[in-house]
Biopython code that builds the backbone (N, CA, C, O; Angstrom):
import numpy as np
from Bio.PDB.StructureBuilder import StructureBuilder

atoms = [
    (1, "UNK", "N", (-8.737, -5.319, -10.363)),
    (1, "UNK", "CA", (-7.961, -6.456, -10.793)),
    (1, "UNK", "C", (-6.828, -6.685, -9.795)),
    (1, "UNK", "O", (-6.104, -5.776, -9.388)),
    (2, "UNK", "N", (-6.746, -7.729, -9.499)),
    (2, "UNK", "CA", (-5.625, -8.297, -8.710)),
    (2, "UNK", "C", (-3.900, -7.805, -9.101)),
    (2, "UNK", "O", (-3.718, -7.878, -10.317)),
    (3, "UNK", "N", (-2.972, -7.456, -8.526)),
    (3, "UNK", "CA", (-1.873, -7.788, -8.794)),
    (3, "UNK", "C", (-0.978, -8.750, -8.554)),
    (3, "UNK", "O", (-0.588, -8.920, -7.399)),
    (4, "UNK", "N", (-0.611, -9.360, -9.363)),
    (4, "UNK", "CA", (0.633, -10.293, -9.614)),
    (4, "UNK", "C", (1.580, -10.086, -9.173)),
    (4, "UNK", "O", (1.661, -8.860, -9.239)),
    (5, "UNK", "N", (2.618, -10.520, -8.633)),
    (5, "UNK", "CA", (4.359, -10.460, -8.550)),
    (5, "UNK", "C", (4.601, -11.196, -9.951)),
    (5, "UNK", "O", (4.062, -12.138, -10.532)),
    (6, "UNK", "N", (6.110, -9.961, -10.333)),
    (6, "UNK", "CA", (6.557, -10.315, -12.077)),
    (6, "UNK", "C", (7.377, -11.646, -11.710)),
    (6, "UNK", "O", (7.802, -12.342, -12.632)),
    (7, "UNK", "N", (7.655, -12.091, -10.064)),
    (7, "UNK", "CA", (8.813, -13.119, -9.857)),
    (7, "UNK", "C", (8.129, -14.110, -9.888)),
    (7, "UNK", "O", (8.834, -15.041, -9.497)),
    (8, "UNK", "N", (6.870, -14.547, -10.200)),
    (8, "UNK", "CA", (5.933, -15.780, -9.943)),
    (8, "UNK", "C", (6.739, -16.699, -10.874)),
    (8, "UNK", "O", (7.234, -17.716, -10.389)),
    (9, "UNK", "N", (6.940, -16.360, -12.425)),
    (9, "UNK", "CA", (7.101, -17.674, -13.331)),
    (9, "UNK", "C", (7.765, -17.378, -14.353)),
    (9, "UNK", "O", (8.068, -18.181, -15.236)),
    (10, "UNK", "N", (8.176, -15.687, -14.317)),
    (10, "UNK", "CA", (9.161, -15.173, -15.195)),
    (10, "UNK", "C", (10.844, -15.208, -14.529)),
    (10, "UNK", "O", (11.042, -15.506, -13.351)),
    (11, "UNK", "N", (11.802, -14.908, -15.347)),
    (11, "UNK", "CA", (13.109, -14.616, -15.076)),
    (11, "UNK", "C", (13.228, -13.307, -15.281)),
    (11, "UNK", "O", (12.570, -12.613, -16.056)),
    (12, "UNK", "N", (14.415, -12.870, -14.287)),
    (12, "UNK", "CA", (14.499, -11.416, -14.728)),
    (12, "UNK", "C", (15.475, -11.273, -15.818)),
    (12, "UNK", "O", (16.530, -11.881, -16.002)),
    (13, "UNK", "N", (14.705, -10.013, -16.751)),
    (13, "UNK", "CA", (15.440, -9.363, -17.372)),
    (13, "UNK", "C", (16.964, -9.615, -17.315)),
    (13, "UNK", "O", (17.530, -9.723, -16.227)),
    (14, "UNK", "N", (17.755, -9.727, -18.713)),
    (14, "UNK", "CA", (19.547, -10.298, -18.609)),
    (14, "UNK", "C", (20.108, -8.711, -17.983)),
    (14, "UNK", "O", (21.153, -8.662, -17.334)),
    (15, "UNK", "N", (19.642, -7.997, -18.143)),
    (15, "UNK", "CA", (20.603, -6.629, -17.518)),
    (15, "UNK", "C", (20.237, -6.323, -16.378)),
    (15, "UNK", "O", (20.564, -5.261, -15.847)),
    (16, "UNK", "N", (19.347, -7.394, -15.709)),
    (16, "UNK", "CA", (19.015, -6.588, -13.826)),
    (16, "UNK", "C", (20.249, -6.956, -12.842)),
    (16, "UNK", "O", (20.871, -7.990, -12.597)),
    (17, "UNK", "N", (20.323, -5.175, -12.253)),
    (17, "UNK", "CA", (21.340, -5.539, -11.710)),
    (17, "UNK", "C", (20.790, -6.143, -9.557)),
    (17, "UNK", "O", (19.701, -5.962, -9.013)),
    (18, "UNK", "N", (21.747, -6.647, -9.102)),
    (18, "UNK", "CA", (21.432, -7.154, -7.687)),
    (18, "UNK", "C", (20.466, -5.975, -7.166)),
    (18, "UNK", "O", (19.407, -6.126, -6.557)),
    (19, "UNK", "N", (21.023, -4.875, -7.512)),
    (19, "UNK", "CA", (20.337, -3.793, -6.245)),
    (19, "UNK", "C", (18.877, -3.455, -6.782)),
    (19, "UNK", "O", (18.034, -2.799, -6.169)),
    (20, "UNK", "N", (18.753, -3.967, -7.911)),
    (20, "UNK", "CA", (17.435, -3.379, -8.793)),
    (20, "UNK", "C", (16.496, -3.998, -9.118)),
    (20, "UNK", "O", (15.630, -3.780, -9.965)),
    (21, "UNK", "N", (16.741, -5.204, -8.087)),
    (21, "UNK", "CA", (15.181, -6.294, -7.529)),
    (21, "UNK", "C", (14.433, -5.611, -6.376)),
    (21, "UNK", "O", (14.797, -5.343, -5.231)),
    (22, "UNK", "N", (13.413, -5.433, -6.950)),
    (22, "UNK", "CA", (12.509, -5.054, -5.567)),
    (22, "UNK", "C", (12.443, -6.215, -4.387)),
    (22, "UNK", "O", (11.774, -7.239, -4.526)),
    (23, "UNK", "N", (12.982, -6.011, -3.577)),
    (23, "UNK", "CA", (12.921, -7.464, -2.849)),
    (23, "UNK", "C", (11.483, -7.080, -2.226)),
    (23, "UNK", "O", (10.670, -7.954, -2.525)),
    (24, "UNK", "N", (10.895, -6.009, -1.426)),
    (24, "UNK", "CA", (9.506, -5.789, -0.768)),
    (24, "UNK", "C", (8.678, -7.216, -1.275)),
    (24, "UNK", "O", (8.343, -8.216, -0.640)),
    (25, "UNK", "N", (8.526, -6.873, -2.569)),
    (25, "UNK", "CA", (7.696, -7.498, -3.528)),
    (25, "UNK", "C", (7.760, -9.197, -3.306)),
    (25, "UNK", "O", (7.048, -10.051, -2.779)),
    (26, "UNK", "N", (9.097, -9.142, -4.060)),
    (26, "UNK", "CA", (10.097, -10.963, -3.762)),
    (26, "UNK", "C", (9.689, -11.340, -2.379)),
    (26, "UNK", "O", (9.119, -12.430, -2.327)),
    (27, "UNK", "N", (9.836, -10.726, -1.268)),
    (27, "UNK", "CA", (9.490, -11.352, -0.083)),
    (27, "UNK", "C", (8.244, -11.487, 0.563)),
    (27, "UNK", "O", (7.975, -12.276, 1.469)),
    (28, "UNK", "N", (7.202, -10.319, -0.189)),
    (28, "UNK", "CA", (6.064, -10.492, 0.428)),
    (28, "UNK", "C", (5.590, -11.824, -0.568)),
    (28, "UNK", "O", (5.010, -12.669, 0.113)),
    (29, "UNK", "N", (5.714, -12.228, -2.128)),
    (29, "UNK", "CA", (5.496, -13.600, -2.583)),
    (29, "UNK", "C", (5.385, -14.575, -2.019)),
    (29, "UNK", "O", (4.460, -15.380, -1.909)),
    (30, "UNK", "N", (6.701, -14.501, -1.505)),
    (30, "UNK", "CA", (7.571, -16.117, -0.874)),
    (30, "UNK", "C", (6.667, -16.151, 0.421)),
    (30, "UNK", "O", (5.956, -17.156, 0.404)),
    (31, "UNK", "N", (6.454, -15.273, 1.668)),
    (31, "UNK", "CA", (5.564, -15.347, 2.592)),
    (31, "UNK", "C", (4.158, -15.780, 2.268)),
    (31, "UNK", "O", (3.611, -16.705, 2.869)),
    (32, "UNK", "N", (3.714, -15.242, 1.517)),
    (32, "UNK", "CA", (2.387, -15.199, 1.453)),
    (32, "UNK", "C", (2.176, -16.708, 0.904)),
    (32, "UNK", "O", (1.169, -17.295, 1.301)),
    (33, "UNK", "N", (3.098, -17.410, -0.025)),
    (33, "UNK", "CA", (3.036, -18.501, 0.053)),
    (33, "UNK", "C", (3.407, -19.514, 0.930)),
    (33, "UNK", "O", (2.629, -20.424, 1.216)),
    (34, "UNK", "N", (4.488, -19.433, 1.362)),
    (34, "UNK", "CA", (4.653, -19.538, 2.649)),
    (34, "UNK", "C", (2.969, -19.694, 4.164)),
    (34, "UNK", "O", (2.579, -20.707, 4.744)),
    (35, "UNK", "N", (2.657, -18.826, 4.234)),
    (35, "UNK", "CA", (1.461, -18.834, 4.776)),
    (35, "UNK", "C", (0.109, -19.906, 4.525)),
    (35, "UNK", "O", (-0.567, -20.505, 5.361)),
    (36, "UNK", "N", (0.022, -19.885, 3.133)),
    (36, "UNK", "CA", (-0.704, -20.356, 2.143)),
    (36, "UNK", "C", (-0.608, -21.721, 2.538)),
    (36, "UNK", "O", (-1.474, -22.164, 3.294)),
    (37, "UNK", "N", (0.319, -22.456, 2.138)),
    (37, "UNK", "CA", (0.877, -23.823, 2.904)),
    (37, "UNK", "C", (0.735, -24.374, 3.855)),
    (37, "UNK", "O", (0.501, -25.560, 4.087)),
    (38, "UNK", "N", (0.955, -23.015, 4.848)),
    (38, "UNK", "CA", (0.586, -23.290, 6.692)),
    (38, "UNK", "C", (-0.338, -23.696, 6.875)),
    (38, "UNK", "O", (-0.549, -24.713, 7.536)),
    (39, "UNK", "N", (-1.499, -22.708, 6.099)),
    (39, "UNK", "CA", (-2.857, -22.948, 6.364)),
    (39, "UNK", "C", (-3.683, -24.556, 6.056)),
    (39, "UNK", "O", (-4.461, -25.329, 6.615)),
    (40, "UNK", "N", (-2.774, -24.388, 4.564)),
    (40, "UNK", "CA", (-3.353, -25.862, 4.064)),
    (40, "UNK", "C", (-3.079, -26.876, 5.017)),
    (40, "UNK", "O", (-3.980, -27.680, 5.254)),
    (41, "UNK", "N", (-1.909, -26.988, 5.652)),
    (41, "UNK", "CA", (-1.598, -27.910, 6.485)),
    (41, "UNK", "C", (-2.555, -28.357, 7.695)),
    (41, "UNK", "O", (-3.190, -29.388, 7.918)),
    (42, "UNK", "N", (-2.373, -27.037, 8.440)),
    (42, "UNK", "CA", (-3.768, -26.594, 9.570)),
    (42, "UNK", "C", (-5.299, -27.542, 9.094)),
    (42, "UNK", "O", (-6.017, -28.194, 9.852)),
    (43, "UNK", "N", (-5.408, -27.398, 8.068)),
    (43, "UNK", "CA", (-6.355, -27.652, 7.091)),
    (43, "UNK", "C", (-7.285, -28.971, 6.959)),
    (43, "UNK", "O", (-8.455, -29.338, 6.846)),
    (44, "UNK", "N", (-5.861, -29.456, 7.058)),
    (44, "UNK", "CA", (-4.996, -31.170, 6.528)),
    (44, "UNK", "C", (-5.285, -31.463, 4.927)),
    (44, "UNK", "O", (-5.575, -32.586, 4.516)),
    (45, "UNK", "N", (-5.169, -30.332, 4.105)),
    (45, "UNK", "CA", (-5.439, -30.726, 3.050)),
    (45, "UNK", "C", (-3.841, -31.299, 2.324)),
    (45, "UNK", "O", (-3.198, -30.336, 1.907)),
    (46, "UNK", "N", (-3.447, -32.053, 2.208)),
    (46, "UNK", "CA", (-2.599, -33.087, 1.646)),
    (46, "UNK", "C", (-2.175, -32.310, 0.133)),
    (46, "UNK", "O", (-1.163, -31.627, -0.024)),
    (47, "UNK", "N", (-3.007, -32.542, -0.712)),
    (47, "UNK", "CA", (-3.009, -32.255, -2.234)),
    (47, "UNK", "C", (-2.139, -30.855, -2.130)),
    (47, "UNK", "O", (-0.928, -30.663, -2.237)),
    (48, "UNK", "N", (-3.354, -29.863, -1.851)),
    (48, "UNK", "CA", (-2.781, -28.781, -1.773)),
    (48, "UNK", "C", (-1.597, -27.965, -1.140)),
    (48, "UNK", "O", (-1.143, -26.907, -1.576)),
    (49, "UNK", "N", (-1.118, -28.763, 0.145)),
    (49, "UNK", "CA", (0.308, -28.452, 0.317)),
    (49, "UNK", "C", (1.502, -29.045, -0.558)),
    (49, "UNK", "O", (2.605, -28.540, -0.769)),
    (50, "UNK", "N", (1.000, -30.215, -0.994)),
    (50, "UNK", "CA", (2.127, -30.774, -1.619)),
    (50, "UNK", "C", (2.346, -29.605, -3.015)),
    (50, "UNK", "O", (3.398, -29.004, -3.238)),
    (51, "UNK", "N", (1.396, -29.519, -3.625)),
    (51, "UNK", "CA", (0.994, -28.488, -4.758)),
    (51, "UNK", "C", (1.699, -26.763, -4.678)),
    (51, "UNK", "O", (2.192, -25.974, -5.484)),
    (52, "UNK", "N", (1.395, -26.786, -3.222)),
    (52, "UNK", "CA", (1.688, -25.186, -2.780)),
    (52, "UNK", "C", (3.296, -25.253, -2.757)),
    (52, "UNK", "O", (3.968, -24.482, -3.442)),
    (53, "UNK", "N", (3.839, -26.186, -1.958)),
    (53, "UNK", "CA", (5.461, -27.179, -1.979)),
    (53, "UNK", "C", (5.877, -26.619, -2.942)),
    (53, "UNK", "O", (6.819, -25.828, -2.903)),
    (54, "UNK", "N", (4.856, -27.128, -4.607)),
    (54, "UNK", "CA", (6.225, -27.395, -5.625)),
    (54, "UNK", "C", (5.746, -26.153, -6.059)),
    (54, "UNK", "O", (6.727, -25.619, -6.575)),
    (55, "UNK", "N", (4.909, -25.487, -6.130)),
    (55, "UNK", "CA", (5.110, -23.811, -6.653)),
    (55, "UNK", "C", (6.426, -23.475, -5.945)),
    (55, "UNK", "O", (7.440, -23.269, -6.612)),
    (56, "UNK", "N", (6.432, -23.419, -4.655)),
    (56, "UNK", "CA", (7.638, -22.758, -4.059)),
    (56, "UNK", "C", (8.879, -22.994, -4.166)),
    (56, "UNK", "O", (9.738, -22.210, -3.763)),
    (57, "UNK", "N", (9.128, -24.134, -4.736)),
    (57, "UNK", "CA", (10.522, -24.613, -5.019)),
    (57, "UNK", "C", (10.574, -24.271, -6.126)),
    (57, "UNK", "O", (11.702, -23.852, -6.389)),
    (58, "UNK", "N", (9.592, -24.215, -7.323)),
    (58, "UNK", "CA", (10.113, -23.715, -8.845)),
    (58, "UNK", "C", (9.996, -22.333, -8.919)),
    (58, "UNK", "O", (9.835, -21.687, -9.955)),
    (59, "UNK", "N", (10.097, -21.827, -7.599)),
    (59, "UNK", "CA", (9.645, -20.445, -7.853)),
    (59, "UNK", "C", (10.587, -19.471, -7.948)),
    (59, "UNK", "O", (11.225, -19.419, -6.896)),
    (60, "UNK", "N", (11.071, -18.414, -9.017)),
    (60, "UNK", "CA", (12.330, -17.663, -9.122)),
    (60, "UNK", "C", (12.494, -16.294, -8.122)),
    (60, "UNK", "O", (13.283, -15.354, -8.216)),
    (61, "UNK", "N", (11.157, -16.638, -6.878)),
    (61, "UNK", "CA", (11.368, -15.464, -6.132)),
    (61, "UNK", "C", (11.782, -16.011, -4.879)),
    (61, "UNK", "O", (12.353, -15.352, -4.010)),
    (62, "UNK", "N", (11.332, -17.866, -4.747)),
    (62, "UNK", "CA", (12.238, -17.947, -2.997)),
    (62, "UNK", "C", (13.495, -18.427, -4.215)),
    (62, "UNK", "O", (14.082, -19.068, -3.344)),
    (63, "UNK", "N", (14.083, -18.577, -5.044)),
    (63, "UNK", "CA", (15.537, -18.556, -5.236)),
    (63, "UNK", "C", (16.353, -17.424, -4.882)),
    (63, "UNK", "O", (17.518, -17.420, -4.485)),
    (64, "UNK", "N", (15.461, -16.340, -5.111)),
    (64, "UNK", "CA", (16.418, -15.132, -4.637)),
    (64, "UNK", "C", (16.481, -14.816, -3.448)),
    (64, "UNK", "O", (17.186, -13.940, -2.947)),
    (65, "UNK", "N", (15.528, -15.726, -2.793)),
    (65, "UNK", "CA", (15.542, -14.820, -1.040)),
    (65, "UNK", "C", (16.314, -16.220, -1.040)),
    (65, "UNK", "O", (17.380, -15.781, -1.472)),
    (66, "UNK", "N", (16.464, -17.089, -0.931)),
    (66, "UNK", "CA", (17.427, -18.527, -0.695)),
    (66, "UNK", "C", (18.739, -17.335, -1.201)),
    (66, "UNK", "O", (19.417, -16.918, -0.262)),
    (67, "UNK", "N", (19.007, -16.931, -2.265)),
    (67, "UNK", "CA", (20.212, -17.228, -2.738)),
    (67, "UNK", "C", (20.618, -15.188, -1.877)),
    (67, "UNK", "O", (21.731, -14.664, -1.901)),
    (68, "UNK", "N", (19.609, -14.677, -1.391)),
    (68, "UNK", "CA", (19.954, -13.686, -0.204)),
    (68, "UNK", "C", (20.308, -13.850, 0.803)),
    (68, "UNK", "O", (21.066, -13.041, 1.340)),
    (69, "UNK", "N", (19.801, -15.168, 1.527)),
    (69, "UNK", "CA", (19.922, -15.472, 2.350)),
    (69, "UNK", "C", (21.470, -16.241, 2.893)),
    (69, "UNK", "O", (22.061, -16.183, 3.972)),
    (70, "UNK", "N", (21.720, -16.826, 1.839)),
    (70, "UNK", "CA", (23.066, -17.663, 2.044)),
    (70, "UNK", "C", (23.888, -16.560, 1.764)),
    (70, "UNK", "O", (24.591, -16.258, 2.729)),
    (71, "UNK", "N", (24.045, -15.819, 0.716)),
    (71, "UNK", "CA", (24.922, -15.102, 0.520)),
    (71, "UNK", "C", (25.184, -13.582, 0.937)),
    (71, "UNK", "O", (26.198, -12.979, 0.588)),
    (72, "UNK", "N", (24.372, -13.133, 1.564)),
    (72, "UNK", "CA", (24.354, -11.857, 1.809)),
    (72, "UNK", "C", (23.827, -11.845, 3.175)),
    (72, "UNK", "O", (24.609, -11.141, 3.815)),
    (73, "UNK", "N", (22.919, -12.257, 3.928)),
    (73, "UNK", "CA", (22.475, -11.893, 5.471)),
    (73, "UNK", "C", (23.174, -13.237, 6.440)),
    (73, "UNK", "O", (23.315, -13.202, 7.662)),
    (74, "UNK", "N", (23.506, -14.258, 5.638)),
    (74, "UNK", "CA", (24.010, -15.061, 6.591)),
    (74, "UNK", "C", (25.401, -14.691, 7.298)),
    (74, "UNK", "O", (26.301, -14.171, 6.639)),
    (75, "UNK", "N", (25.541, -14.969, 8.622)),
    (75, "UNK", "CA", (26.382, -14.737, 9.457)),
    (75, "UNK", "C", (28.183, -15.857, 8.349)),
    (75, "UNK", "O", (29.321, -15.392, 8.277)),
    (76, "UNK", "N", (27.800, -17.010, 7.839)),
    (76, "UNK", "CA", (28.776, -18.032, 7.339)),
    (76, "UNK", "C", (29.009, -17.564, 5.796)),
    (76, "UNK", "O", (29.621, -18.274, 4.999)),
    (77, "UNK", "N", (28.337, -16.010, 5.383)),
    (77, "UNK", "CA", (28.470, -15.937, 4.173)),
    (77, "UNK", "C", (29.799, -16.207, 3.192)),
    (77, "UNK", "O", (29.798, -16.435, 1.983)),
    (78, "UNK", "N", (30.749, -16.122, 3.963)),
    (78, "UNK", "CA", (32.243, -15.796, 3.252)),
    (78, "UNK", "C", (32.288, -17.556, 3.445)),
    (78, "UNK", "O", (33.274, -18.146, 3.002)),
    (79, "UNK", "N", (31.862, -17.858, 3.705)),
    (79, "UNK", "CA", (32.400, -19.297, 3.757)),
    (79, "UNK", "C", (32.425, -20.479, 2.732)),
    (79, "UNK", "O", (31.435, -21.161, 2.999)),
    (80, "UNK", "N", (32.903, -20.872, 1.991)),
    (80, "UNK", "CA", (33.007, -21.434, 0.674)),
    (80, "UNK", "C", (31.852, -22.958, 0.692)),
    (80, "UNK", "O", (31.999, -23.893, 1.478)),
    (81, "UNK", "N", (31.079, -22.898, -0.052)),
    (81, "UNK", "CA", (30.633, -23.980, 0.022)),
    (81, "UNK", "C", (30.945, -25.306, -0.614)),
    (81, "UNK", "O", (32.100, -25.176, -1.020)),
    (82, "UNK", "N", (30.469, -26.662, -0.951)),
    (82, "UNK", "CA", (30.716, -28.155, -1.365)),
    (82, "UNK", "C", (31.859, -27.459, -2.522)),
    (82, "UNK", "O", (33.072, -27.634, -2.629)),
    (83, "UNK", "N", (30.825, -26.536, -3.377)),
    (83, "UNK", "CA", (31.458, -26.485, -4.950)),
    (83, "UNK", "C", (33.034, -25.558, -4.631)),
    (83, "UNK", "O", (33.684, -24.993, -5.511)),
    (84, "UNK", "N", (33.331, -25.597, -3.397)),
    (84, "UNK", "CA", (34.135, -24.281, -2.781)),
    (84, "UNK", "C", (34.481, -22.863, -3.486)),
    (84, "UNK", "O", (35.574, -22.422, -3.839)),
    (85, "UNK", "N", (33.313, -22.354, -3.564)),
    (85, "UNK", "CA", (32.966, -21.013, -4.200)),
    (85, "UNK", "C", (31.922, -20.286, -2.961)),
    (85, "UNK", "O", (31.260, -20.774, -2.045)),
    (86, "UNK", "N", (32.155, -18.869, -3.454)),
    (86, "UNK", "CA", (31.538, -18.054, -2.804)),
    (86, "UNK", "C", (31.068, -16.803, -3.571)),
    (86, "UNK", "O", (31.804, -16.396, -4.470)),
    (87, "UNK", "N", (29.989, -16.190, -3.327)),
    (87, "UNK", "CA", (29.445, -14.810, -4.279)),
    (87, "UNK", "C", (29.046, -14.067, -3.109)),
    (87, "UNK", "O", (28.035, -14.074, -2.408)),
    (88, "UNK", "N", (30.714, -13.076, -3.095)),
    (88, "UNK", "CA", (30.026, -12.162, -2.183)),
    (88, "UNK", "C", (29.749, -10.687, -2.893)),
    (88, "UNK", "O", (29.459, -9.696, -2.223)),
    (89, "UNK", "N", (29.869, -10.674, -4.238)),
    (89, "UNK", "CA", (29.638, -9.484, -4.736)),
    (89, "UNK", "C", (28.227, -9.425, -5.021)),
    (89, "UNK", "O", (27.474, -10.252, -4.508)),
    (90, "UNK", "N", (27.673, -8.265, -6.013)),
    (90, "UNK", "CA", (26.304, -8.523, -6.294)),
    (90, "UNK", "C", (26.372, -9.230, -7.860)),
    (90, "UNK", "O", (25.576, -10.071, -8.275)),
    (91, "UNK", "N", (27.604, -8.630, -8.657)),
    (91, "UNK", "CA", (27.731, -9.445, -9.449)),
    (91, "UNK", "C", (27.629, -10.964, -9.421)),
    (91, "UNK", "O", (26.849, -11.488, -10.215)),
    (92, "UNK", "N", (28.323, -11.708, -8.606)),
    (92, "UNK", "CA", (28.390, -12.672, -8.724)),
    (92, "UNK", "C", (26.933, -13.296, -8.435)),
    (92, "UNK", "O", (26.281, -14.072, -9.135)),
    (93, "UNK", "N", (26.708, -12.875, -7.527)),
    (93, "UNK", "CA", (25.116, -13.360, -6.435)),
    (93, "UNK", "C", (24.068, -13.392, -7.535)),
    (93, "UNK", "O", (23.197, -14.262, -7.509)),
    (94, "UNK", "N", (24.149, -11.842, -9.175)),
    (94, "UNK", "CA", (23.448, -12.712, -10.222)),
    (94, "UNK", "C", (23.354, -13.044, -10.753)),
    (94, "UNK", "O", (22.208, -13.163, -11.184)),
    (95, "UNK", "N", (24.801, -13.815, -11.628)),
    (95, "UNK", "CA", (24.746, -14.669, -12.102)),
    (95, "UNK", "C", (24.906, -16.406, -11.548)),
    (95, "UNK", "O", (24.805, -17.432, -12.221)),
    (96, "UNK", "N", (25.245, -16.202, -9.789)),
    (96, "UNK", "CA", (24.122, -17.543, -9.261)),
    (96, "UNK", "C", (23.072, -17.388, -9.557)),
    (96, "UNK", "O", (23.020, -17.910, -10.670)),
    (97, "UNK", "N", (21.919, -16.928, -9.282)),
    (97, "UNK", "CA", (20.710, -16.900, -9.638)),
    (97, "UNK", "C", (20.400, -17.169, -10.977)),
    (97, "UNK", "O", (19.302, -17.679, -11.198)),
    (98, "UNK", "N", (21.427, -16.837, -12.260)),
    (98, "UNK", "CA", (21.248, -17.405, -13.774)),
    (98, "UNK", "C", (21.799, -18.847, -13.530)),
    (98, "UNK", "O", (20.950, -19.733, -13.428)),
    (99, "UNK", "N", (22.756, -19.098, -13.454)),
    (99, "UNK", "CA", (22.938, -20.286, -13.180)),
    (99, "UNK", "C", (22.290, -21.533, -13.347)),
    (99, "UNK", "O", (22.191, -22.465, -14.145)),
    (100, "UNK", "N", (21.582, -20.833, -11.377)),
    (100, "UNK", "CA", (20.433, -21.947, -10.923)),
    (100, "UNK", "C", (18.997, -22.049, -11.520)),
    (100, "UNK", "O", (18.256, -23.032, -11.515)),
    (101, "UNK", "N", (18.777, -20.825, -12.030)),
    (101, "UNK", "CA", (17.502, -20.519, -12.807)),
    (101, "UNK", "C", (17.406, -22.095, -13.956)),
    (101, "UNK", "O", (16.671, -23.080, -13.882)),
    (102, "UNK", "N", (18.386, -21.764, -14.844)),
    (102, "UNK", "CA", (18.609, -22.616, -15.601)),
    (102, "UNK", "C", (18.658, -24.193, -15.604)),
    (102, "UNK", "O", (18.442, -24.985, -16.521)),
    (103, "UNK", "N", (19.045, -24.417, -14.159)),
    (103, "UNK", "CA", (18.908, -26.266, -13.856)),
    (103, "UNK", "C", (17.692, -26.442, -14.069)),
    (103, "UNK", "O", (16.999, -25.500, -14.452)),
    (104, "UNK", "N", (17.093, -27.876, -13.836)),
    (104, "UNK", "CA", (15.375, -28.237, -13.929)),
    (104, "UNK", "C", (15.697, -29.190, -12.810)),
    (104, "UNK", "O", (16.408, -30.179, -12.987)),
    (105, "UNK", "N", (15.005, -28.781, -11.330)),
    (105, "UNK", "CA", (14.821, -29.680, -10.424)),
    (105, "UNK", "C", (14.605, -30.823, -10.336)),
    (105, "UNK", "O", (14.979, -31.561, -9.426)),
    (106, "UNK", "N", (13.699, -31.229, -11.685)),
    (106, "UNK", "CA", (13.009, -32.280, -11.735)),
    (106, "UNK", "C", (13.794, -33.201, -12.351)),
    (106, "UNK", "O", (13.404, -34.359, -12.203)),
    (107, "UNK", "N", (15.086, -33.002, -13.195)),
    (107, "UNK", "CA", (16.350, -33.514, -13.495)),
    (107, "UNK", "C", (17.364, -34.089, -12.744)),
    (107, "UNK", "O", (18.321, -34.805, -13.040)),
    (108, "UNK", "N", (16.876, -33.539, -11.535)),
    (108, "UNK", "CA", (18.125, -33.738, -10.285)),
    (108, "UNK", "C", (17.950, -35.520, -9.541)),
    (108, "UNK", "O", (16.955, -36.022, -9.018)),
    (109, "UNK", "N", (18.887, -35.928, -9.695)),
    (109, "UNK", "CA", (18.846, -37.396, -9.093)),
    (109, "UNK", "C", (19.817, -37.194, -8.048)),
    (109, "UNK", "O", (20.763, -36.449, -8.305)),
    (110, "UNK", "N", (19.777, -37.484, -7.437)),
    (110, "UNK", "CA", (20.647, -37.291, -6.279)),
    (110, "UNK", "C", (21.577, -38.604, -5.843)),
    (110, "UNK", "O", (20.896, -39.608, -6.050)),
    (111, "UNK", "N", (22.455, -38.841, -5.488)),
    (111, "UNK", "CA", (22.900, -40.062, -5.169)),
    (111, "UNK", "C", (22.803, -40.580, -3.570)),
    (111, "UNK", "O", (23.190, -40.004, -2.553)),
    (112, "UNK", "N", (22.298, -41.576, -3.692)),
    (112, "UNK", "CA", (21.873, -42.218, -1.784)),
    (112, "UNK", "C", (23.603, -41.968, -1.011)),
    (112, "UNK", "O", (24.797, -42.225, -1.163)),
    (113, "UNK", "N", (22.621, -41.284, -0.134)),
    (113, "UNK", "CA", (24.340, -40.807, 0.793)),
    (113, "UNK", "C", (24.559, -41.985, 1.192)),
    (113, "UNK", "O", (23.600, -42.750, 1.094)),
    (114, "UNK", "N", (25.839, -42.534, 1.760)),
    (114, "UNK", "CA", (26.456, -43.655, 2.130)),
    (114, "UNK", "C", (26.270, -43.640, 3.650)),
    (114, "UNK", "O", (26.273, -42.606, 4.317)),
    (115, "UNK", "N", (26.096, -44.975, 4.179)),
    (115, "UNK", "CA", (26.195, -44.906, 5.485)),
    (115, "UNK", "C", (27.049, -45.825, 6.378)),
    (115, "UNK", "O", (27.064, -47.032, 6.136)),
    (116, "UNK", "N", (27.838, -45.257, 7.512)),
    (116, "UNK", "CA", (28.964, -45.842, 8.048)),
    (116, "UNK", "C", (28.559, -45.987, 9.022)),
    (116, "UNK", "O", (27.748, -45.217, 9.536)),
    (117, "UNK", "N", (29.126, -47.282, 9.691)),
    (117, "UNK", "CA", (28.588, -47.860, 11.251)),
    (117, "UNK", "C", (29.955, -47.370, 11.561)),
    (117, "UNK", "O", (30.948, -47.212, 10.849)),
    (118, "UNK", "N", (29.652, -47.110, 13.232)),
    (118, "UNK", "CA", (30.992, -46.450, 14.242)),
    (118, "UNK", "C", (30.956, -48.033, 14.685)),
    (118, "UNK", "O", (30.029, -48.816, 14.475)),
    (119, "UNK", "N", (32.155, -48.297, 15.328)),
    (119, "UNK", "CA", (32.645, -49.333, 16.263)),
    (119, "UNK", "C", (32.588, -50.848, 15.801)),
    (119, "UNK", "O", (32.987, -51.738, 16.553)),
]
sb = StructureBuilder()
sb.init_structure("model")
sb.init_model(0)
sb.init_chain("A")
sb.init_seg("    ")
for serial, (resi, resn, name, xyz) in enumerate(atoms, 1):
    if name == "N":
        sb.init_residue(resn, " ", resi, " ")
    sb.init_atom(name, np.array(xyz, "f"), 0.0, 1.0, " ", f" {name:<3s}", serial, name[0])
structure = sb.get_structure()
């Protein structure tokens, strides 16, 4: 029988702490989908990248390598972002991840950025 990653479509557990995510796991996911995509592309199959796309964006295992990435391996980590906040603890880093877990992407409207002519 195949194994699964538990980060596919579940949330973690309310008492996991930062250090007690297997990331191995979390990152070989996100790649392998990652890959998955490539291929389709290579492919030119259309459907299926777009498909492979939105697995990966609803997915609670590239949130954590996203939300590793900004906050912990990036060189600009200390640097406050739009909301001017920063999580440089591990505490904080998971309850970003509750947070964001909790939005629904598909809720998100965004507002058309404005555009300014020079001269």
């Amino acid at each position: 029988m195949r194994k699964t990653s538990s980060y596919r479509k579940s949330t973690l557990p309310p008492d996991t702490q930062w250090k007690q995510i297997d990331w191995f796991h979390v990152d070989e996911y996100v790649e392998k989908l990652q890959q998955r995509i490539y291929r389709a592309e290579c492919l030119g199959d259309k459907r299926k990248v777009r498909n492979l796309q939105r697995l990966l964006v609803r997915s609670k295992a590239m949130l954590l390598v996203s939300i590793k990435r900004v906050a912990q391996t990036n060189k600009g980590k200390k640097t406050a972002g739009v909301d001017g906040e920063t999580a440089l603890s591990n505490k904080d880093r998971i309850k970003l991840f509750y947070d964001l877990s909790r939005l629904d992407i598909e809720k998100h409207n965004p507002k058309p950025s404005r555009r300014t002519y020079c001269c």
